[in-house]
OpenMM code with the backbone's topology and positions (N, CA, C; nanometers):
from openmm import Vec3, app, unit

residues = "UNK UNK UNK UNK UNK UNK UNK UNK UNK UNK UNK UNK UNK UNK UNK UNK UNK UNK UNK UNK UNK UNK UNK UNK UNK UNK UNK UNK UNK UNK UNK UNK UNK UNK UNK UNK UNK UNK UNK UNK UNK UNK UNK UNK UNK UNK UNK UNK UNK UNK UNK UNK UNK UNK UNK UNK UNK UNK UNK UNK UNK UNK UNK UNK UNK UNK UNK UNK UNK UNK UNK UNK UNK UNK UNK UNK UNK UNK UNK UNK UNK UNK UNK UNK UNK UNK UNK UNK UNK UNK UNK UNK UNK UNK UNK UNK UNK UNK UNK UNK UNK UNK UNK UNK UNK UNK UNK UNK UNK UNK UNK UNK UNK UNK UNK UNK UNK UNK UNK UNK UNK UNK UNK UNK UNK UNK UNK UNK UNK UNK UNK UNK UNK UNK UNK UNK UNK UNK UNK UNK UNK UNK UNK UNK UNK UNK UNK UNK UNK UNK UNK UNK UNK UNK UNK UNK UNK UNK UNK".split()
positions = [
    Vec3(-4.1362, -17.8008, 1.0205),
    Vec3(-4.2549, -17.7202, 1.0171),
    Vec3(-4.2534, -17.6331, 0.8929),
    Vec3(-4.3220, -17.6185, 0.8282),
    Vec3(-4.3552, -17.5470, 0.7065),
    Vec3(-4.4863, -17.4304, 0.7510),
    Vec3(-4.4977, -17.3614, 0.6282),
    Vec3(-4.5481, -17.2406, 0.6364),
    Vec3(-4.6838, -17.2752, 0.6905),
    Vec3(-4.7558, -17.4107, 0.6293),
    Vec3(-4.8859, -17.3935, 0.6860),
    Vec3(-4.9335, -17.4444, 0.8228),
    Vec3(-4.8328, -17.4991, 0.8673),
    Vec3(-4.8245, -17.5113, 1.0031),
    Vec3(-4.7959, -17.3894, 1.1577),
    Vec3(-4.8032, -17.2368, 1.0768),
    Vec3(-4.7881, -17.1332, 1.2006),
    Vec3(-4.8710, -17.1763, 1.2801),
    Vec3(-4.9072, -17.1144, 1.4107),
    Vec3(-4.9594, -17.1318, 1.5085),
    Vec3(-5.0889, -16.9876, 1.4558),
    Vec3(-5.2347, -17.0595, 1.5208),
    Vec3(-5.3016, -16.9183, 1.5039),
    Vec3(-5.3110, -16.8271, 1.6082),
    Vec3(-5.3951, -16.7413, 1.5467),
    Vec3(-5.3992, -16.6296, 1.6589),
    Vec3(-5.5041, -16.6694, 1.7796),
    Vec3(-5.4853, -16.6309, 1.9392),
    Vec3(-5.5915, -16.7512, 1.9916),
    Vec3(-5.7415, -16.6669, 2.0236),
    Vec3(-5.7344, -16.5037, 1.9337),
    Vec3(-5.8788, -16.4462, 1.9241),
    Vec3(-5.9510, -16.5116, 1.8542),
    Vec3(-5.9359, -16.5808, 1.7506),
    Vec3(-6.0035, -16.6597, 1.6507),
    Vec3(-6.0801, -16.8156, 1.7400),
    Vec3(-6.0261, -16.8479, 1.8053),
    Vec3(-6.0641, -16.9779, 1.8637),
    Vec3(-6.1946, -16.9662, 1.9485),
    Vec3(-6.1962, -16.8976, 2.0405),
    Vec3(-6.3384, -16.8633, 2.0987),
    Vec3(-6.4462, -16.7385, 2.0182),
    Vec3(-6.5430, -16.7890, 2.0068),
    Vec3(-6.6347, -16.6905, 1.9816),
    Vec3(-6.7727, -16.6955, 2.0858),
    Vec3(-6.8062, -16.5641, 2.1003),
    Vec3(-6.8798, -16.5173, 2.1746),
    Vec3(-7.0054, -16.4565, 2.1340),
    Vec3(-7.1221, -16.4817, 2.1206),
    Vec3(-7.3007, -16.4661, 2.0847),
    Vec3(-7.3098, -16.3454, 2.1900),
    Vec3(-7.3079, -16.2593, 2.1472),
    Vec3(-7.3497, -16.1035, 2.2092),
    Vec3(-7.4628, -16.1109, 2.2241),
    Vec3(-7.5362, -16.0899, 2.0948),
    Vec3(-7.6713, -16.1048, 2.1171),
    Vec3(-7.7674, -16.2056, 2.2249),
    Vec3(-7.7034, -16.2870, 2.2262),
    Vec3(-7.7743, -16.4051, 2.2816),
    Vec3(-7.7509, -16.3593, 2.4750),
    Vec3(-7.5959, -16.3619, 2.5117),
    Vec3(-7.5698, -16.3110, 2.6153),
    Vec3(-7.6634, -16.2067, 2.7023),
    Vec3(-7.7018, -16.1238, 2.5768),
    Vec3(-7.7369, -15.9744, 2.6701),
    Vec3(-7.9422, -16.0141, 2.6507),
    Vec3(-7.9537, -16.0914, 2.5543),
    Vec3(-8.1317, -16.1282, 2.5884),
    Vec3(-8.1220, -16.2373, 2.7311),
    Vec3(-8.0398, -16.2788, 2.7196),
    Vec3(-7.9944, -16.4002, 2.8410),
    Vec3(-8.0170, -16.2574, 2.9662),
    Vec3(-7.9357, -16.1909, 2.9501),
    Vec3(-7.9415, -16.0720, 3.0649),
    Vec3(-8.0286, -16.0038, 3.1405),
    Vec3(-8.0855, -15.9466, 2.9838),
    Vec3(-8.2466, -15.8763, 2.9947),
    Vec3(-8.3942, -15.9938, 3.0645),
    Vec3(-8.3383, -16.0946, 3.0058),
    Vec3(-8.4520, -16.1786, 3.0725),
    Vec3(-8.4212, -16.2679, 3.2121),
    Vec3(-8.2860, -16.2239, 3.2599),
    Vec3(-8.2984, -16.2693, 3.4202),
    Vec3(-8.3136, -16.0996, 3.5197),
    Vec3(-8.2773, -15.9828, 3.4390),
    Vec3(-8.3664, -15.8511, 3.4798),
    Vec3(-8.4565, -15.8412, 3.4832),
    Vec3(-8.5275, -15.9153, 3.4068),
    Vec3(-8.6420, -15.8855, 3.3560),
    Vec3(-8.7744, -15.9797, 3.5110),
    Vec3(-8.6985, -16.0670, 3.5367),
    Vec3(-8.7178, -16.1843, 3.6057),
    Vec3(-8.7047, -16.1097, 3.7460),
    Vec3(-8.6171, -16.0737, 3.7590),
    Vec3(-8.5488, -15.9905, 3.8888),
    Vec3(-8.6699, -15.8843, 3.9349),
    Vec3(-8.7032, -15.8614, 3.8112),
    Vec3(-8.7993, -15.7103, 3.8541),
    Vec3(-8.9312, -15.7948, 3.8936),
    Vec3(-8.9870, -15.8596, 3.8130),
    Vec3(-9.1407, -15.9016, 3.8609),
    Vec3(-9.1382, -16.0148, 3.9718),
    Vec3(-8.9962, -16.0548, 3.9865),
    Vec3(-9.0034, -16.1518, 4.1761),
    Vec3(-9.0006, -16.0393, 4.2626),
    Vec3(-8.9138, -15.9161, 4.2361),
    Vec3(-8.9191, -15.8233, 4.3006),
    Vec3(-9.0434, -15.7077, 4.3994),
    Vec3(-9.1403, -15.6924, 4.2522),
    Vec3(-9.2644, -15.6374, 4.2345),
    Vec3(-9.3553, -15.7357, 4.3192),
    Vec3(-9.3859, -15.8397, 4.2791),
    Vec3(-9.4650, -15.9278, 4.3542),
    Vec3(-9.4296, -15.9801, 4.5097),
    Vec3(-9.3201, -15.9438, 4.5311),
    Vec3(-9.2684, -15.9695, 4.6518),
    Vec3(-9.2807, -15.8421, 4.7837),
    Vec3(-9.2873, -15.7551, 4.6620),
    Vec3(-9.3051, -15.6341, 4.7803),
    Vec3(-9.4969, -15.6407, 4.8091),
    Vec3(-9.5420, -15.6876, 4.6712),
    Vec3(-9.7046, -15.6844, 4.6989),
    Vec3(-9.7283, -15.7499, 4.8073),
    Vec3(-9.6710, -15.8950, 4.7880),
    Vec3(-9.7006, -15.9597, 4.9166),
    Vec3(-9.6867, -15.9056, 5.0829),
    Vec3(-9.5825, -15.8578, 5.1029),
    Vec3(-9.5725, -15.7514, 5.1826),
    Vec3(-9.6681, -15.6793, 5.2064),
    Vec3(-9.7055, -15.6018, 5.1491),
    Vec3(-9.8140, -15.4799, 5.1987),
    Vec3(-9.9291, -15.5506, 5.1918),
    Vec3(-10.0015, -15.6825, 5.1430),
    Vec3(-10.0943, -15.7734, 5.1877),
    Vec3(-10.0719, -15.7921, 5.3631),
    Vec3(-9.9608, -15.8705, 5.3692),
    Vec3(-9.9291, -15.8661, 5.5046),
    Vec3(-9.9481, -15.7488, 5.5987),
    Vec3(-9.9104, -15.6617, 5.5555),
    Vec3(-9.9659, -15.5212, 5.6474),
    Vec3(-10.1208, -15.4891, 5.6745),
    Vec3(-10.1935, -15.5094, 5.5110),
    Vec3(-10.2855, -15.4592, 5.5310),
    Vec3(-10.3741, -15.6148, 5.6096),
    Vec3(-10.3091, -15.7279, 5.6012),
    Vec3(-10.4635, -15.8076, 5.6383),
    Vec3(-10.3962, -15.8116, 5.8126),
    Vec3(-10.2642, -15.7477, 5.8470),
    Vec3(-10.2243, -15.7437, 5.9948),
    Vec3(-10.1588, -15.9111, 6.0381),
    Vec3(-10.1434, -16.0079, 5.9306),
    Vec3(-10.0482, -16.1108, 5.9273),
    Vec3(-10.0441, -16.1891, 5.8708),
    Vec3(-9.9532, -16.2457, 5.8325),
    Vec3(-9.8321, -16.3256, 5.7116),
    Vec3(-9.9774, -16.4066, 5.6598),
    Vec3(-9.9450, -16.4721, 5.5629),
    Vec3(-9.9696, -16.5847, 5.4896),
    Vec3(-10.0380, -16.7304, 5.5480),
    Vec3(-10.1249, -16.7535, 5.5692),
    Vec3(-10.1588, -16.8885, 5.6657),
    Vec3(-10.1281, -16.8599, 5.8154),
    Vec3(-10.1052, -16.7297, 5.8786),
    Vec3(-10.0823, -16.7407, 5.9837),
    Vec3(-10.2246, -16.6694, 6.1033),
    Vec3(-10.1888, -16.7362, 6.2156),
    Vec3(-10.3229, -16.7002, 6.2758),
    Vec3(-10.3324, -16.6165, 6.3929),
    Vec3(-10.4225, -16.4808, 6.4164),
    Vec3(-10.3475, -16.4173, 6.5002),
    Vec3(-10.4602, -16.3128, 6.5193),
    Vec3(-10.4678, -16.2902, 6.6921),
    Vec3(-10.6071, -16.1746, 6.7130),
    Vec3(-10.5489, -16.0759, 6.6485),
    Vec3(-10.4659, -16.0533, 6.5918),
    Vec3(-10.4515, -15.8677, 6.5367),
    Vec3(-10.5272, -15.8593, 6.3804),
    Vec3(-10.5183, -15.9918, 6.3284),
    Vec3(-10.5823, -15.9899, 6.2031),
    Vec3(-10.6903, -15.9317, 6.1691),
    Vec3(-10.6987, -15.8271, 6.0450),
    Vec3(-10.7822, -15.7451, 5.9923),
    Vec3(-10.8637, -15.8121, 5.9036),
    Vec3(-10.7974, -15.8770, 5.8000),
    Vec3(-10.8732, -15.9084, 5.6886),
    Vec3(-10.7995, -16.0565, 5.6274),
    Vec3(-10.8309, -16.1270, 5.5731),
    Vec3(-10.7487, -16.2779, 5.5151),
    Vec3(-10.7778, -16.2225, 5.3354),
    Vec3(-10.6615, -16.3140, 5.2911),
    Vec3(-10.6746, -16.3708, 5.1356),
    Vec3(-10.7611, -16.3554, 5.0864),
    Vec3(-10.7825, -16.3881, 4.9748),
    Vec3(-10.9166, -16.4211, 4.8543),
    Vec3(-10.8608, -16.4504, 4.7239),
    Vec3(-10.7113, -16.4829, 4.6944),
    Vec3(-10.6718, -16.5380, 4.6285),
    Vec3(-10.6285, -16.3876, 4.5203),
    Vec3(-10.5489, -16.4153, 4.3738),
    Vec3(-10.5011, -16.3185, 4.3301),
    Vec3(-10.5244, -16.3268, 4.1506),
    Vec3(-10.4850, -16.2344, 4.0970),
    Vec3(-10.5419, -16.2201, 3.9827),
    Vec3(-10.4326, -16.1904, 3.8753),
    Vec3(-10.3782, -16.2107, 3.7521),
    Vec3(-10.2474, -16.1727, 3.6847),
    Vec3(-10.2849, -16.0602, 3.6441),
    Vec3(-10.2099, -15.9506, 3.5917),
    Vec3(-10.1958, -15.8451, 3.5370),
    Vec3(-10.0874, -15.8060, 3.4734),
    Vec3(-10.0900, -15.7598, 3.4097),
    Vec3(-9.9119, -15.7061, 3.3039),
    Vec3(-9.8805, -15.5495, 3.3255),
    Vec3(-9.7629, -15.5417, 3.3546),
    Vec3(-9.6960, -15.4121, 3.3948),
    Vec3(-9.5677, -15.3963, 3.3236),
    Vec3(-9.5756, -15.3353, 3.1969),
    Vec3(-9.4660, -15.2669, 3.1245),
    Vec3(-9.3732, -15.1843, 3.2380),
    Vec3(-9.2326, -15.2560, 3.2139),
    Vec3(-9.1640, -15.1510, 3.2595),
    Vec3(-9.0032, -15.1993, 3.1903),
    Vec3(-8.9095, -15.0896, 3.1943),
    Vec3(-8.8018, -15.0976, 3.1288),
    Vec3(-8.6943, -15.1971, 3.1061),
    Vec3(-8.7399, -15.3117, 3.1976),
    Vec3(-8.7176, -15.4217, 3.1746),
    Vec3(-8.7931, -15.5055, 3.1050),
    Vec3(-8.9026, -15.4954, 3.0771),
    Vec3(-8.9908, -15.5797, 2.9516),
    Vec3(-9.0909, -15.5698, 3.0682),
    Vec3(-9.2018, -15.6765, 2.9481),
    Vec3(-9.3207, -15.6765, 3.0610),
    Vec3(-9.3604, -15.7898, 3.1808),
    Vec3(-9.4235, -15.7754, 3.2669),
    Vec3(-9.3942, -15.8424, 3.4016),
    Vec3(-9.5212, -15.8604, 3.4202),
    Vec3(-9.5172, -15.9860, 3.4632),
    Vec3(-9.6867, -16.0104, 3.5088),
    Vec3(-9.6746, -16.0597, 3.6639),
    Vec3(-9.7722, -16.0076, 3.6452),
    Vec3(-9.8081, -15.9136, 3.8450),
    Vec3(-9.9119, -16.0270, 3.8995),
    Vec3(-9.9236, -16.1094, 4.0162),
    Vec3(-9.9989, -16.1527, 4.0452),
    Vec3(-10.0624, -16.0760, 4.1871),
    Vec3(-10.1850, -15.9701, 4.1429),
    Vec3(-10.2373, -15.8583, 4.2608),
    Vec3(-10.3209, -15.9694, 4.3200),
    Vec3(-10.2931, -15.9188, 4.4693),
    Vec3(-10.3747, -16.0211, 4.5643),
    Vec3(-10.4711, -15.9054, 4.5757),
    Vec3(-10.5839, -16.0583, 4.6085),
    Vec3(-10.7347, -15.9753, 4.6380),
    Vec3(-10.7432, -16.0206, 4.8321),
    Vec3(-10.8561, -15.9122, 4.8491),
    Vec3(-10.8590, -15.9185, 5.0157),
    Vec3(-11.0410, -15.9493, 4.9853),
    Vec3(-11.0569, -15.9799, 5.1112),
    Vec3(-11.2088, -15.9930, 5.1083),
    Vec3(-11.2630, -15.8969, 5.1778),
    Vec3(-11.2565, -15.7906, 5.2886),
    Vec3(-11.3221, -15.7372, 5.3285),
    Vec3(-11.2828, -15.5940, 5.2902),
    Vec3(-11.1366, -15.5247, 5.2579),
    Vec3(-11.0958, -15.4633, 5.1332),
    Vec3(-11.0604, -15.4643, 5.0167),
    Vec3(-11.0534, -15.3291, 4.9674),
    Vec3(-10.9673, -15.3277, 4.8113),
    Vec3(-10.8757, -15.3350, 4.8459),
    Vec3(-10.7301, -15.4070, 4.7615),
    Vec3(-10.5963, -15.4339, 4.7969),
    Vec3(-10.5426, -15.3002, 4.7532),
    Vec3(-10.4503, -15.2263, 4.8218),
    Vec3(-10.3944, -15.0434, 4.7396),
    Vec3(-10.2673, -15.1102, 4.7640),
    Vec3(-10.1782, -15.0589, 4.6827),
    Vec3(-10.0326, -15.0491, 4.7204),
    Vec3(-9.9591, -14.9516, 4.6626),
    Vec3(-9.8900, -14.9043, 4.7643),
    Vec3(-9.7405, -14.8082, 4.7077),
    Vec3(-9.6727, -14.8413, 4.6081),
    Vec3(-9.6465, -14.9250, 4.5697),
    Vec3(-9.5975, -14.9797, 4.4523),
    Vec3(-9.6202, -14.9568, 4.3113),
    Vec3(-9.7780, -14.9807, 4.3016),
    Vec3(-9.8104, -14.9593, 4.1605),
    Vec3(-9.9917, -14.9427, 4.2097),
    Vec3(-9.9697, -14.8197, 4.0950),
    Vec3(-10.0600, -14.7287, 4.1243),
    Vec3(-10.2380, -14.8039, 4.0686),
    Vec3(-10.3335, -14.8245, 4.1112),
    Vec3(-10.4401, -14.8766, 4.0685),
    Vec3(-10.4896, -14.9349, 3.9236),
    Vec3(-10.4882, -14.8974, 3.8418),
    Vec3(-10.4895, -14.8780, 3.7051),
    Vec3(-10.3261, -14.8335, 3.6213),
    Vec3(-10.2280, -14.8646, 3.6745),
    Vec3(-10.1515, -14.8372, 3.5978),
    Vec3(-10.0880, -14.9772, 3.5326),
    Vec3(-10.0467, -14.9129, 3.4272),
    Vec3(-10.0570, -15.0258, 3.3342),
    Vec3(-9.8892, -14.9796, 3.2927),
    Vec3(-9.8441, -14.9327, 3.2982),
    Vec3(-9.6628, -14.9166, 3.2345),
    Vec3(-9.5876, -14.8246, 3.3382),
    Vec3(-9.4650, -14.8462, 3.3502),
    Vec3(-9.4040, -14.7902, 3.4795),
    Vec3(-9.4039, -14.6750, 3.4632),
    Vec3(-9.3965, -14.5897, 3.5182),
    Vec3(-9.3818, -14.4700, 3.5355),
    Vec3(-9.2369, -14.3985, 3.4401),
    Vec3(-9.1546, -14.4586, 3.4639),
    Vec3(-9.0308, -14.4203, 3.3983),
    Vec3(-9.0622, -14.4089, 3.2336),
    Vec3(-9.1025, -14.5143, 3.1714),
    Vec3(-9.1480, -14.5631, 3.0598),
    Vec3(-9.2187, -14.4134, 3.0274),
    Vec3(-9.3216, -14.3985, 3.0838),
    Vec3(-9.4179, -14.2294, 3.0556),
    Vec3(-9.3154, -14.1075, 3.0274),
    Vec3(-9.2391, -14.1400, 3.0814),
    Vec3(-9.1147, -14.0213, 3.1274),
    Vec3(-9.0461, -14.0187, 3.0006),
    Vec3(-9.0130, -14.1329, 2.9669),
    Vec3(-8.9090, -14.1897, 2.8740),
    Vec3(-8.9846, -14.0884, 2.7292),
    Vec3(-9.1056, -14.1290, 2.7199),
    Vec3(-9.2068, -14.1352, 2.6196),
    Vec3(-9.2538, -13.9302, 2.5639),
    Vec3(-9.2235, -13.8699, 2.7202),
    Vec3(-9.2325, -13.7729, 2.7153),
    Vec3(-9.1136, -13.6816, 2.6480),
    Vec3(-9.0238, -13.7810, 2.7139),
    Vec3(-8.8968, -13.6587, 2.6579),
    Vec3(-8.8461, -13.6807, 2.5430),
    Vec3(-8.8843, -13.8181, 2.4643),
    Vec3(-8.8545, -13.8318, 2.3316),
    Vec3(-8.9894, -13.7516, 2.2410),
    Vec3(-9.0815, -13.7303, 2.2844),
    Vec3(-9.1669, -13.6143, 2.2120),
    Vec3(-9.0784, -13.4847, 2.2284),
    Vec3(-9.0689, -13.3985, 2.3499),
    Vec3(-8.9915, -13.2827, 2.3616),
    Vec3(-8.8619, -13.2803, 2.2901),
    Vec3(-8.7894, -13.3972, 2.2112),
    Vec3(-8.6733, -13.4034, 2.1679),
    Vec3(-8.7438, -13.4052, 2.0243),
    Vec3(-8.8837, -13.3959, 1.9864),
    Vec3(-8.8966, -13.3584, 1.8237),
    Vec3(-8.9349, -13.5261, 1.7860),
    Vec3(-8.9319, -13.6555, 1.8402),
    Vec3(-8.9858, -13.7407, 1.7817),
    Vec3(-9.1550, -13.7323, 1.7560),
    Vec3(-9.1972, -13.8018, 1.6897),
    Vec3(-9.2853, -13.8278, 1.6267),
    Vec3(-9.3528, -13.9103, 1.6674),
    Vec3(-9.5009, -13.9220, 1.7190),
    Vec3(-9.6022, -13.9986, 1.7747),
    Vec3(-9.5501, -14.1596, 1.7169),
    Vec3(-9.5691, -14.1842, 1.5999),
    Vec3(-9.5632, -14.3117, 1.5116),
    Vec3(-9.4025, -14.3931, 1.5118),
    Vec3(-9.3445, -14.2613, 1.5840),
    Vec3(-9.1855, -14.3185, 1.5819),
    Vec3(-9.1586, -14.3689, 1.7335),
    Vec3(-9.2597, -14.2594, 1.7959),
    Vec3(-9.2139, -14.3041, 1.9625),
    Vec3(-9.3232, -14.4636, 1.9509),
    Vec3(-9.4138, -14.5057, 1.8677),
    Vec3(-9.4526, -14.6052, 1.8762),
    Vec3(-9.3686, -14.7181, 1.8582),
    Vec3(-9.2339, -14.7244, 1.7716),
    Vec3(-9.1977, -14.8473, 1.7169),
    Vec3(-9.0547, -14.8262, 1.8411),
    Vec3(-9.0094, -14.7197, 1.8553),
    Vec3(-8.9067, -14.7156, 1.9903),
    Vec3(-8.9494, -14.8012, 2.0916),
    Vec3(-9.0901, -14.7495, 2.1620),
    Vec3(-9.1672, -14.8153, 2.2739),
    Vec3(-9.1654, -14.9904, 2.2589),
    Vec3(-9.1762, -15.0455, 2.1556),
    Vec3(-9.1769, -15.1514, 2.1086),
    Vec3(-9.0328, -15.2268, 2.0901),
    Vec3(-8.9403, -15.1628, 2.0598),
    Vec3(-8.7823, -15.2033, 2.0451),
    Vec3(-8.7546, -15.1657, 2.1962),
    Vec3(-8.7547, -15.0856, 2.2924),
    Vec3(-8.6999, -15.0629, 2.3966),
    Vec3(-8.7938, -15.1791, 2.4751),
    Vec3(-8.8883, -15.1451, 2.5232),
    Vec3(-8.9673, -15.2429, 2.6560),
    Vec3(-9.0615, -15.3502, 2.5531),
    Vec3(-9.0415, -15.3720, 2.4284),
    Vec3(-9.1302, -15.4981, 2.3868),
    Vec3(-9.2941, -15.4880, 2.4023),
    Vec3(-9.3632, -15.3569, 2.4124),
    Vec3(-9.4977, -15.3199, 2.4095),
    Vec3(-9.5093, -15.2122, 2.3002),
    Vec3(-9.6199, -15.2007, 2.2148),
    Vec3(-9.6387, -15.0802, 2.1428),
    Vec3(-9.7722, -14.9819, 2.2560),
    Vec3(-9.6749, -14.8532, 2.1986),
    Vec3(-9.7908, -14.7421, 2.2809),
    Vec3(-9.9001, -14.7146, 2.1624),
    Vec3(-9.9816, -14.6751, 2.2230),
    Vec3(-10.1174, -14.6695, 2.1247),
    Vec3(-10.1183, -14.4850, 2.0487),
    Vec3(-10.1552, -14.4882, 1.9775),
    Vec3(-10.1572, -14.3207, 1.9384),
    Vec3(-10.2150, -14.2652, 2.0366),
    Vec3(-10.3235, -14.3426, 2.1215),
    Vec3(-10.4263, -14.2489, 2.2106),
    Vec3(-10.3683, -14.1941, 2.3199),
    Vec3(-10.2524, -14.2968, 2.3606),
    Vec3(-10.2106, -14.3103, 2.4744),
    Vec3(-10.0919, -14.1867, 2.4591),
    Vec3(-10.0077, -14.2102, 2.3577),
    Vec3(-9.8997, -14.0827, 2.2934),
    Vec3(-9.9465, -13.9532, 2.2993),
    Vec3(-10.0296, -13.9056, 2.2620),
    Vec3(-10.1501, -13.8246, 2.2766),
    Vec3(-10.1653, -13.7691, 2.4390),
    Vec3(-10.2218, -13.8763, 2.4855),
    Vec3(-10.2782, -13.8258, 2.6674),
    Vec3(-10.1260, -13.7783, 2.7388),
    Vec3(-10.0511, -13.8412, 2.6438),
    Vec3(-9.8915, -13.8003, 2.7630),
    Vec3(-9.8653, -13.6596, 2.6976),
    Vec3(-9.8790, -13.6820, 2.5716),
    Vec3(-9.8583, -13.4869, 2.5191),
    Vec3(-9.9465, -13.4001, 2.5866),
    Vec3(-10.0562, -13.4676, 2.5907),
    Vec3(-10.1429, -13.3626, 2.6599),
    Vec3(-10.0898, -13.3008, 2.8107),
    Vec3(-10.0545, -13.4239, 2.8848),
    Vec3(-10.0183, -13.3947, 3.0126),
    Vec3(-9.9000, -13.3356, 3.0075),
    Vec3(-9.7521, -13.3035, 2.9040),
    Vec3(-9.6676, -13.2609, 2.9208),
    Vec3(-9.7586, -13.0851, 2.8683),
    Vec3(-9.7903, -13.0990, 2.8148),
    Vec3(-9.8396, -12.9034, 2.7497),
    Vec3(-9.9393, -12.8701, 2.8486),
    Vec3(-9.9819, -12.9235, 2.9211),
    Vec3(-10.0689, -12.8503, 3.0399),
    Vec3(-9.9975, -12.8008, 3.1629),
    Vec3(-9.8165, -12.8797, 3.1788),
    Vec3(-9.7369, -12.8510, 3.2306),
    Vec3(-9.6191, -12.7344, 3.1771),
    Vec3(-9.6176, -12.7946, 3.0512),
    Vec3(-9.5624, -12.6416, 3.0155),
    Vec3(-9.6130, -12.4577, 3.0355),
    Vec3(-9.7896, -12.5208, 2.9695),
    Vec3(-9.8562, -12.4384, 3.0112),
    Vec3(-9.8885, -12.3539, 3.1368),
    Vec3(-9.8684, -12.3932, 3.2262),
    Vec3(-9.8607, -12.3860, 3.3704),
    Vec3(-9.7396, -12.3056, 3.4151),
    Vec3(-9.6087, -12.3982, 3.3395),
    Vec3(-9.4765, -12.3128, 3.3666),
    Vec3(-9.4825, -12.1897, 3.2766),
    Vec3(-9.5081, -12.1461, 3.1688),
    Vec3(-9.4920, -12.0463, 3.0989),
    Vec3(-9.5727, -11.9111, 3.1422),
    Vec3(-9.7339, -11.9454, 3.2642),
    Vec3(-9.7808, -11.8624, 3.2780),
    Vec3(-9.7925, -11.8555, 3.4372),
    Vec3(-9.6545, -11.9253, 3.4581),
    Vec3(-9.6204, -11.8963, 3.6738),
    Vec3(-9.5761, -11.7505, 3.6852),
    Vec3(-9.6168, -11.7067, 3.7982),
    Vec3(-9.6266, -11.5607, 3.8208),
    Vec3(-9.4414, -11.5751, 3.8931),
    Vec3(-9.3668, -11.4583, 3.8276),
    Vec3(-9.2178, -11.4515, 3.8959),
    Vec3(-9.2022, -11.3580, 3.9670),
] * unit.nanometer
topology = app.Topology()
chain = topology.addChain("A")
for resn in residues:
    res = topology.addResidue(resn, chain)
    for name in ("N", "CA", "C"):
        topology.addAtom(name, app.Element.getBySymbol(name[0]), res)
């Protein structure tokens, strides 16, 4: 055996795609959350029409009418929602609020990186690198507004 015959080191032999791994990750989270979301919708369909899916039964309130996609930003990326429609009501759920369009956390997120001194145009390209949606200036805006009407509020509570 001669010199160029050592044995190597056996860190060198496997290599490992980080990157690839953790989008692999994010997109079975990501997956996790909107079977999740849609699964609980279905649920509270069931409550509100008083029974399951194709099933038949005097307690029944209201049946199907089939469902509609929608997209719901949330910290797992974005998720598309299939909201069931009812025919003799509007469908409501605990879940997600009528018109909301990005999770709640996300708002939160959005708020406290303003109070930490970021910058409307900066929390835009964050919003976009973190959950894969850009926030709109208007929208950056309505959340400042709603955090200084709360400050406002706290600064002039009677002690």
């Amino acid at each position: 055996m001669d010199e160029n015959d050592k044995p190597r080191p056996m860190g060198q032999v496997i290599q490992i795609d980080e990157a690839r791994i953790r989008d692999h990750l994010g997109e079975m989270v990501r997956g996790a959350v909107e079977e999740a979301l849609n699964a609980m919708m279905h649920a509270d369909t069931d409550r509100l029409c008083g029974a399951g899916r194709y099933e038949r039964s005097e307690g029944r309130r209201d049946t199907r009418a089939g469902s509609y996609e929608r997209s719901l930003d949330t910290k797992a990326g974005p998720v598309k929602l299939k909201m069931p429609k009812l025919r003799r009501q509007t469908f409501e759920t605990a879940t997600i609020e009528r018109y909301q369009r990005r999770e709640s956390g996300v708002e939160e997120a959005l708020i406290e990186r303003y109070l930490a001194g970021v910058s409307v145009r900066r929390a835009e390209d964050i919003t976009e690198a973190l959950w894969g949606t850009r926030v709109s200036p208007g929208t950056a805006s309505n959340l400042n507004k709603k955090i200084y009407a709360k400050i406002e509020e706290w600064r002039h509570r009677r002690i």
